[in-house]
VEXNU-643175 format. One record per residue: residue number from 1; x, y, z of N, C-alpha, C in turn. Coordinates in steps of 0.2 Angstrom, whole numbers, plus 5000, padded with zeros to 4 digits. Example, Ala and Ser with C-alpha at 12.3 -4.5 7.8 and 13.67 -1.06 7.14 Angstrom:
# VEXNU-643175
(1,(5066,4972,5039),(5062,4978,5039),(5066,4984,5039)),
(2,(5064,4989,5035),(5068,4995,5036),(5064,5000,5039)),
This chain:
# VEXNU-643175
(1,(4961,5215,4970),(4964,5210,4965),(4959,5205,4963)),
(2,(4959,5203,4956),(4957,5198,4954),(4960,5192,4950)),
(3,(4960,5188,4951),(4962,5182,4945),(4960,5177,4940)),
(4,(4961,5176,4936),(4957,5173,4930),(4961,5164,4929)),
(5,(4958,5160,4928),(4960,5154,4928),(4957,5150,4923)),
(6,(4963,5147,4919),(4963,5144,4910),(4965,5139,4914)),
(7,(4963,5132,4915),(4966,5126,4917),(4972,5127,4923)),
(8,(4977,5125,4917),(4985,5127,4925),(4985,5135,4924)),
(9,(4984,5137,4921),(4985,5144,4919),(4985,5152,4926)),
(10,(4987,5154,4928),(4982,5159,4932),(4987,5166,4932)),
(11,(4983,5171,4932),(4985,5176,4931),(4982,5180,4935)),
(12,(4984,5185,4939),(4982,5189,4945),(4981,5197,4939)),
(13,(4977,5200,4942),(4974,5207,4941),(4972,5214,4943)),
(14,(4973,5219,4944),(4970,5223,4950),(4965,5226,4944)),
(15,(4959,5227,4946),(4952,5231,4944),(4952,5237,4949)),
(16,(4950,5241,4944),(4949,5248,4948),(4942,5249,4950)),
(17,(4943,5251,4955),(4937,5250,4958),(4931,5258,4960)),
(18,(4933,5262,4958),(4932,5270,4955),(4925,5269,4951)),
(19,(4925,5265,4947),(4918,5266,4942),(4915,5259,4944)),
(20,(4917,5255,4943),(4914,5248,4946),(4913,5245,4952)),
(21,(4910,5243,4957),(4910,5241,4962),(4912,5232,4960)),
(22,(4915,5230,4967),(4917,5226,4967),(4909,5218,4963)),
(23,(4907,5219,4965),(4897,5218,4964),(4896,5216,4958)),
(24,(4898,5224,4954),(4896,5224,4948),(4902,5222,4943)),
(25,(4907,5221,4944),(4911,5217,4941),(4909,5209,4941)),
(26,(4909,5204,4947),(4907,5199,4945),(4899,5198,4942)),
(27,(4894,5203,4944),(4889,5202,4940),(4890,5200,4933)),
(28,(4894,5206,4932),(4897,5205,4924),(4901,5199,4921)),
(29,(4904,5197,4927),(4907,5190,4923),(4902,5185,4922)),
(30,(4896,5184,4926),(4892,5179,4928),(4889,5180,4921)),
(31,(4886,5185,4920),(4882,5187,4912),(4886,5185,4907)),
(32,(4893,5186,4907),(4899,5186,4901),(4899,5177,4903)),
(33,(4901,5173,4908),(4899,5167,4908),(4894,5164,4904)),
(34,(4889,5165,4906),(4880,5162,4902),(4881,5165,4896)),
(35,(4884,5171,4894),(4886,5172,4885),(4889,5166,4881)),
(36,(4896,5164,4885),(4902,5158,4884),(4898,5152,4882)),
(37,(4894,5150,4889),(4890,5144,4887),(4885,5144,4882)),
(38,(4882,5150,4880),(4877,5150,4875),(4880,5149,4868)),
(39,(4889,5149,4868),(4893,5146,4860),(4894,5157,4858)),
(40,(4893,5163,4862),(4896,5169,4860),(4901,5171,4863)),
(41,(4903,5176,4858),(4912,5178,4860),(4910,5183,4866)),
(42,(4915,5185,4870),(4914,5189,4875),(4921,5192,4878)),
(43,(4918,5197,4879),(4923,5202,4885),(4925,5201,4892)),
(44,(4929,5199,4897),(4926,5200,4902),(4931,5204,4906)),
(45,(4926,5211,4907),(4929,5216,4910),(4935,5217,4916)),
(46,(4939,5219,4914),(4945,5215,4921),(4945,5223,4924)),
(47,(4946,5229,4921),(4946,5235,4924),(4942,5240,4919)),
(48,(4939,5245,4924),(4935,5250,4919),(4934,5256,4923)),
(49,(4936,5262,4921),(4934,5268,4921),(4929,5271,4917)),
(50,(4927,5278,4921),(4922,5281,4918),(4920,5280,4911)),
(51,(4917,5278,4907),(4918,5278,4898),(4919,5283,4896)),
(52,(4916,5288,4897),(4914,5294,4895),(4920,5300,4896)),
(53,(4926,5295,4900),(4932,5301,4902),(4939,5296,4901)),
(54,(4936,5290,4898),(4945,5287,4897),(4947,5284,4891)),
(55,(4953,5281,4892),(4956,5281,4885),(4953,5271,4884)),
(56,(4954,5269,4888),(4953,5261,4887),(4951,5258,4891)),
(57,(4949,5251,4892),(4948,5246,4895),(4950,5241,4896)),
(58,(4953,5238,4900),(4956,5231,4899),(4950,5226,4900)),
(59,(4954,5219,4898),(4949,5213,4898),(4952,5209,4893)),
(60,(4948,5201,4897),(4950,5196,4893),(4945,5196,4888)),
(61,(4946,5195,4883),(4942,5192,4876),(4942,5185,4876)),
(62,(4935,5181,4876),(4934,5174,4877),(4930,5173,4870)),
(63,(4936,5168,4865),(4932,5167,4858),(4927,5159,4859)),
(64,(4924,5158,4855),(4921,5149,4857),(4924,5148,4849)),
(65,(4927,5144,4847),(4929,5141,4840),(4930,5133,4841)),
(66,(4925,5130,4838),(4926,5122,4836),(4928,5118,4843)),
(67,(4923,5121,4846),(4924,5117,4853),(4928,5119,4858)),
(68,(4931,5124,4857),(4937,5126,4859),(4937,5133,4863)),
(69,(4938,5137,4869),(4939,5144,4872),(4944,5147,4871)),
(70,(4946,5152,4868),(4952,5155,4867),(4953,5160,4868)),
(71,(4956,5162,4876),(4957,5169,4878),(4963,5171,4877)),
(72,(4962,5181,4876),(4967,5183,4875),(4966,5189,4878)),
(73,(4971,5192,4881),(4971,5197,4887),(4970,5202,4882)),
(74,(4966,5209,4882),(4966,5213,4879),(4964,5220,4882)),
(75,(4970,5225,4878),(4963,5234,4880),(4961,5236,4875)),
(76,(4957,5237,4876),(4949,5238,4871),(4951,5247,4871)),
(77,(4954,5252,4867),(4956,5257,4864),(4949,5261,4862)),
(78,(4946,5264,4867),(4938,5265,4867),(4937,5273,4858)),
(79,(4944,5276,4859),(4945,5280,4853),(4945,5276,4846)),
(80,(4945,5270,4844),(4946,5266,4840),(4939,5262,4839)),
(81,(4936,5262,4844),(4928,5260,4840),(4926,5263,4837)),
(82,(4922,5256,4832),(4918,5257,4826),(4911,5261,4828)),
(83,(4910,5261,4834),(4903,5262,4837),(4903,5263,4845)),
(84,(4901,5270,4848),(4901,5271,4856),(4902,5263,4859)),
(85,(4907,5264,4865),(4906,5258,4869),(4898,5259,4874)),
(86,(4896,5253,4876),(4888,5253,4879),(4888,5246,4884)),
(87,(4889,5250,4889),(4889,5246,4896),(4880,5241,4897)),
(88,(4876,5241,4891),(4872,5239,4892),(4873,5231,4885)),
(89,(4877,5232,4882),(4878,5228,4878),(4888,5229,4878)),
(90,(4890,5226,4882),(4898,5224,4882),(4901,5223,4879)),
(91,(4899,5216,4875),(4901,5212,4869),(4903,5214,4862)),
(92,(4898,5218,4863),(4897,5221,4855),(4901,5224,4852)),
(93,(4905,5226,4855),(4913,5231,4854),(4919,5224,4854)),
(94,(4918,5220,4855),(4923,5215,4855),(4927,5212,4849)),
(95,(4934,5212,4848),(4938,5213,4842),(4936,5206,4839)),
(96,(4938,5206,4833),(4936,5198,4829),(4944,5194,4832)),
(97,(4943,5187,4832),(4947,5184,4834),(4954,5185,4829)),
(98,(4959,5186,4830),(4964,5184,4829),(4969,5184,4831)),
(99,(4975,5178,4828),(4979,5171,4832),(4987,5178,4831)),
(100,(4986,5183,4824),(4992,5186,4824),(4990,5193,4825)),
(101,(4997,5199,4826),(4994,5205,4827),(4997,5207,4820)),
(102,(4993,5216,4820),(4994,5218,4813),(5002,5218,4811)),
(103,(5005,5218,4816),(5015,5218,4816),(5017,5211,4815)),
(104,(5012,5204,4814),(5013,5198,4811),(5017,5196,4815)),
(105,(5015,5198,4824),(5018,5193,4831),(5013,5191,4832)),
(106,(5014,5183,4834),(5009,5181,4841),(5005,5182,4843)),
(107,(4999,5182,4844),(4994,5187,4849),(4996,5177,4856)),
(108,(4998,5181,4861),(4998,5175,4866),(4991,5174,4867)),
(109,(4990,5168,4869),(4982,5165,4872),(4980,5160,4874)),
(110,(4976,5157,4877),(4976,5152,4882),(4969,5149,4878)),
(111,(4971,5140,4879),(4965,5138,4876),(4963,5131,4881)),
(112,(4957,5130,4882),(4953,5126,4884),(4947,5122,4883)),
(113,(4946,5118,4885),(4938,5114,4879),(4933,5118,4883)),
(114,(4929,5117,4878),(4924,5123,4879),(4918,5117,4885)),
């Protein structure tokens, strides 16, 4: 289990732990941290299976906008990239912000000062 915490906000998780070691999860956050603070959007992988044999990946998407972090829980639909997913650039795959979905709901999301 993992949890991710936006101010009051907290939100528990389970990560699968088949393709990533526990290790190599928070590596990945620590990197996807130092991204955040550097003012770039980011991924931060909450569960992940083999790439090469599954349909998605979940994770929160962290945008940095006008001072501002704006995360939004997200699965990354690996069938649906514009380009191979690539465990050595994570980011790159990461959808463009937006506040509505294509059905013109809400995307829920949590905001924080950067």
């Amino acid at each position: 289990m993992g949890s991710i915490q936006i101010d009051d906000f907290k939100e528990f998780f389970e990560s699968d732990l088949s393709y990533w070691s526990k290790e190599m999860y928070e590596a990945h956050w620590l990197k996807a941290s130092e991204e955040v603070e550097a003012g770039n959007s980011v991924s931060f992988i909450t569960s992940i299976t083999e790439p090469d044999s599954s349909n998605f990946i979940r994770s929160w998407s962290c945008y940095s906008i006008n001072g501002e972090l704006i995360f939004q829980e997200r699965i990354l639909f690996l069938d649906d990239l514009e380009s191979s997913f690539n465990l050595k650039e994570p980011h790159k795959n990461i959808e463009s912000y937006e506040s509505v979905s294509e059905d013109g709901d809400k995307i829920s999301e949590w905001l924080t000062r950067a």
